[in-house]
Steps between C-alpha positions, in 0.01 A plus 500: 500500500161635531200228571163614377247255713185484261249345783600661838232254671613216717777383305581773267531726890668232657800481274487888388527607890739236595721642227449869593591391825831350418611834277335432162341709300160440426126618404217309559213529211193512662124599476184654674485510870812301528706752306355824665587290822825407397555916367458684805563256827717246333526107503435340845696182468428295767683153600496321823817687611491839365153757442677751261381762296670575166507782261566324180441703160179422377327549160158427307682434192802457326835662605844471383680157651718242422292198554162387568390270792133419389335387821124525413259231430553274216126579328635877519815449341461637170309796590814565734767520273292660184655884603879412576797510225547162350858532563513455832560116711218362607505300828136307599515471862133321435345178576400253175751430223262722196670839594826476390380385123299758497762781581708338227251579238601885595828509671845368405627435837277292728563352818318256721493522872358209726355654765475396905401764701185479742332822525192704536365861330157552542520867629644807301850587591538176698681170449551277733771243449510154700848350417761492812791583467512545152170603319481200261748292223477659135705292182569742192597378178447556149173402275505252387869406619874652637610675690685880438654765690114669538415233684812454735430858559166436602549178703773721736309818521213295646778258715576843660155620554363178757418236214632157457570595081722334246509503143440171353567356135135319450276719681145383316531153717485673824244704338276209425593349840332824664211453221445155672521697890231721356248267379337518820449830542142484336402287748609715817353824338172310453479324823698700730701242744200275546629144543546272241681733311813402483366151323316690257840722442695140455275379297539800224887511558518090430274564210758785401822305585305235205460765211831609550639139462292459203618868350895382599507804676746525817411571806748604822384634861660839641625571856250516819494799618420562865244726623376671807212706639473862476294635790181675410489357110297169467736271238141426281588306180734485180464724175164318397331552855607896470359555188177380644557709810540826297214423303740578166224317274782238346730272632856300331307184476486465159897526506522250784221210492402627139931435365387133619195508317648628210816201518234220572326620184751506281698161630185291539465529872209572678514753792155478667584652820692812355261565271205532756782715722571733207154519412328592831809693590444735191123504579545580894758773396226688244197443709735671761431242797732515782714232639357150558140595347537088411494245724761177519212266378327741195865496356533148566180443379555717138860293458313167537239619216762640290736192559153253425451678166860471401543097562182456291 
């Protein structure tokens, strides 16, 4: 089976060079710098074991394959998948729960993946990956439910290629359960890892854990993975704090903070704190600030304001 990787960044290279290590065939879909990197030296892959250099197949656009891992962000999701045949699988190895709905709109076959798998690409041709031994815990499944022999394929190509993976029968819960892991990323892209983050990160997960209570939507954790240091790459942040990093002009929290939003909206619950996240998150990403351009107390200071105006 062939694996087309739409997204070869730090997931999308993670999981495309793990499987072209393990025998799989694979191309990574890439763009720019990071393609022309990724054309004529190859995929550095680096873990806190192994510094490898790979020479996966690469491609700027489509190719012939027999299913699609799409690993970019969640705001670019559409524009991703506009060129390829709609009769192709779809797997979204992406963070937020919007992605798969919107693949269905085009494609038959969708899958979801819940993804766990600390890692870094801020440099073309480079990914550094953090989880030790394996490189991080992935659940496949169906959208919206079930499980098939596409995704027991998938689950044990990846089991073979150094990730925890199986498929699972209700993937969308461990979806939202990520969703809920991710609310804070806003708040470490904005502030860096000032202190006092990690309240204002509980704070927007407990106000996330609410809507989905209200929404009856369930929620289940996923499998710590463990991670070590790679000598010479400083870890830096999640998905949110890269964007910022790059300077990429957008950022997923309008699929992360803003799906909370959204749910409090519609069930009647107000969301105060992810609302302020996904709004100065969007704003930081398109005024192209770096990381932790806000301080602990100006965010504090905006959720109090936004929570005052809500309780009126």
């Amino acid at each position: 089976m062939r694996y087309i990787i739409i997204g070869a960044g730090a997931i999308g290279g993670t999981i495309g060079g793990r499987l072209h290590q393990s025998g799989h065939d694979v191309v990574l879909i890439a763009r720019g710098a990071h393609y022309e990197a990724l054309r004529t030296t190859g995929l550095r892959l680096v873990t806190p074991d192994v510094d490898e250099t790979v020479k996966v197949p690469v491609s700027d656009g489509p190719v012939d394959g027999d299913v699609l891992i799409l690993a970019t962000k969640s705001q670019d999701t559409l524009a991703a998948l506009d060129p390829w045949p709609r009769d192709l699988p779809v797997v979204c190895a992406q963070n937020g729960v919007a992605n798969e709905r919107m693949a269905l709109r085009r494609f038959e076959h969708v899958y979801g993946m819940c993804v766990y798998l600390p890692a870094l690409h801020l440099e073309p041709g480079l990914v550094a990956a953090y989880g030790t031994p394996l490189s991080g815990a992935l659940y496949v499944g169906r959208y919206p439910q079930g499980v098939d022999d596409l995704s027991e394929t998938i689950a044990a190509d990846l089991s073979k290629s150094a990730f925890a993976a199986q498929a699972v029968a209700e993937v969308m819960p461990w979806k939202y359960g990520k969703l809920l892991s991710n609310l804070g990323n806003a708040v470490e892209a904005l502030c860096g890892r000032a202190p006092g983050i990690n309240e204002l990160s509980g704070q927007a997960r407990a106000e996330g854990a609410a809507v989905l209570a209200a929404a009856g939507l369930a929620h289940q954790g996923g499998e710590q993975v463990a991670t070590g240091d790679i000598e010479g790459i400083e870890r830096g942040g999640g998905s949110s704090w890269q964007s910022l990093a790059k300077g990429s002009g957008s950022i997923e929290a309008d699929y992360l903070n803003g799906e909370i939003t959204l749910l409090g909206r519609l069930h009647g619950v107000p969301t105060p704190v992810n609302e302020v996240l996904q709004r100065e998150g969007v704003r930081a990403a398109r005024e192209r600030r770096q990381p932790g351009s806000m301080t602990v107390r100006q965010l504090s200071s905006l959720i109090a304001e936004r929570s005052s105006a809500v309780s009126r």
